[in-house]
N, C-alpha and C positions, 0 to 999 in steps of 0.2 A: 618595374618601377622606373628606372630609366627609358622608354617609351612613354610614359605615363608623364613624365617629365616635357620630352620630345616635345608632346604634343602642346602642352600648359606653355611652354613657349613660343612655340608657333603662333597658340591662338592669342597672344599679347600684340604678336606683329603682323596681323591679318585683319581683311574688316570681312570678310565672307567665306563661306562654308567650300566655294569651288577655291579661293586664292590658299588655304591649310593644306584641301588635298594636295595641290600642285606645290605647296611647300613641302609637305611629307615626302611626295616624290623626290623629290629634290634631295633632299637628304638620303633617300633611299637610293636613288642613283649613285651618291660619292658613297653607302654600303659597297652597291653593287659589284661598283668597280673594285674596291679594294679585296672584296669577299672572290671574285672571277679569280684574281690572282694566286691568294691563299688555297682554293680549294683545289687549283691545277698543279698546284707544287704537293699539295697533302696527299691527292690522287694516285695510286700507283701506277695508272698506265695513264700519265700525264700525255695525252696525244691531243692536238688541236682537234677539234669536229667543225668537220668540212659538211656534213650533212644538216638538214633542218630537222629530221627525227631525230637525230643523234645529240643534238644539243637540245630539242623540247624534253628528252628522257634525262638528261643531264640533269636541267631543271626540278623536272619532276620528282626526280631521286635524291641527287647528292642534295641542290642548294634546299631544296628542302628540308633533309634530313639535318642537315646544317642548322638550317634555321628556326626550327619547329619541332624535330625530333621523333621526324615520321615524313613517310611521302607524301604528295600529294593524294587527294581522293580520286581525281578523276583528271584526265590529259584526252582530249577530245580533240578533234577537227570540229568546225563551226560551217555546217552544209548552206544555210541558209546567206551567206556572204562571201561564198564561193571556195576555191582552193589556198587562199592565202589569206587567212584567219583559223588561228587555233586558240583553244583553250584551255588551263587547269584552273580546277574547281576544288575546294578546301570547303569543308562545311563547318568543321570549327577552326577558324583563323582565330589563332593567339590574338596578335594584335586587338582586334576587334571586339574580344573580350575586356572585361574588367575596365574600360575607358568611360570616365563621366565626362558625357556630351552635353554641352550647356543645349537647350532649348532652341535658342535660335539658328540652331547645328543640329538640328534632329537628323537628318541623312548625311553626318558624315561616314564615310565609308574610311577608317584608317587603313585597309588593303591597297590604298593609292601608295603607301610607303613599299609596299612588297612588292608592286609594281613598279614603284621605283627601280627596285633592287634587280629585279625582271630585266626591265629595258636597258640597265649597266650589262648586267652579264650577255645578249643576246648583240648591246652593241660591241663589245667588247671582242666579240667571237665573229664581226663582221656579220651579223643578222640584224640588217636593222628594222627596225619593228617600232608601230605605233600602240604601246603598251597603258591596257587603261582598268582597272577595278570597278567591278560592279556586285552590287547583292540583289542575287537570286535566290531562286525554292532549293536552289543548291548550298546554299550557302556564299561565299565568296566568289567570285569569277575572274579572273586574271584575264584579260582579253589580248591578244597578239595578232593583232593585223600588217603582216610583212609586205616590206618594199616590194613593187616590182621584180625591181634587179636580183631580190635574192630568191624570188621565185623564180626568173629565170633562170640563174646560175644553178637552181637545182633543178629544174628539166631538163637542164644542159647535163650535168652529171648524172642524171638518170639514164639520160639517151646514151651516156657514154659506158655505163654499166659503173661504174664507181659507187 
């Protein structure tokens, strides 16, 4: 209901279907952040993750389970955009459910908020990442396309055996 909310406001202060998603993000973002916090204190082996797998499993587990009440369906590499693009795949996103989409918003995707949420926690953790929502034959698609730099830093750490 409060989602459902969320959004009824949003779309009073938007004139188009891309300006909501990027407002949902937004707000998914100041989740993100606050939730990265919360979930590192509740965690029992509260350890920063230095790794890219180590925090896409994070993701895929805790903030999930957090947020949804289950893990994700699917945590992929993305072959076709090379080695710094991954993905998790949700086939039934909450969000996405139960939401009356006026017409002239036939494609909005509200998974742009959980991609919000995405891109807090992964900046948060120093992964920064161009984080974006799409629907596929999968359902939901969380898309994470990382920096450079933190692909580097993690060849560097590979090479180094860490």
């Amino acid at each position: 209901l409060l989602f459902a909310e969320i959004i009824a406001y949003c779309q009073n202060r938007v004139d188009s279907m891309s300006e909501l998603e990027r407002k949902l993000s937004e707000i998914g973002y100041r989740v993100g952040a606050r939730m990265l916090e919360v979930l590192c204190v509740r965690e029992k082996n509260s350890k920063r993750e230095t790794r890219l797998l180590g925090i896409l499993y994070f993701i895929n587990s805790v903030v999930w389970k957090s947020l949804f009440g289950k893990a994700a369906d699917l945590l992929e590499k993305e072959n076709a955009e090379g080695d710094d693009t991954y993905m998790i795949s949700d086939k039934d996103l909450i969000v996405n459910k139960f939401i009356s989409v006026p017409r002239d918003m036939g494609g909005l995707n509200c998974g742009a908020f959980v991609a919000g949420v995405v891109a807090a926690i992964l900046d948060g953790s120093d992964f920064s990442a161009r984080v974006t929502a799409h629907t596929t034959d999968k359902g939901t698609t969380i898309l994470m396309k990382f920096d450079p730099a933190v692909m580097a830093r993690e060849k560097l750490l590979e090479a180094s055996g860490r």
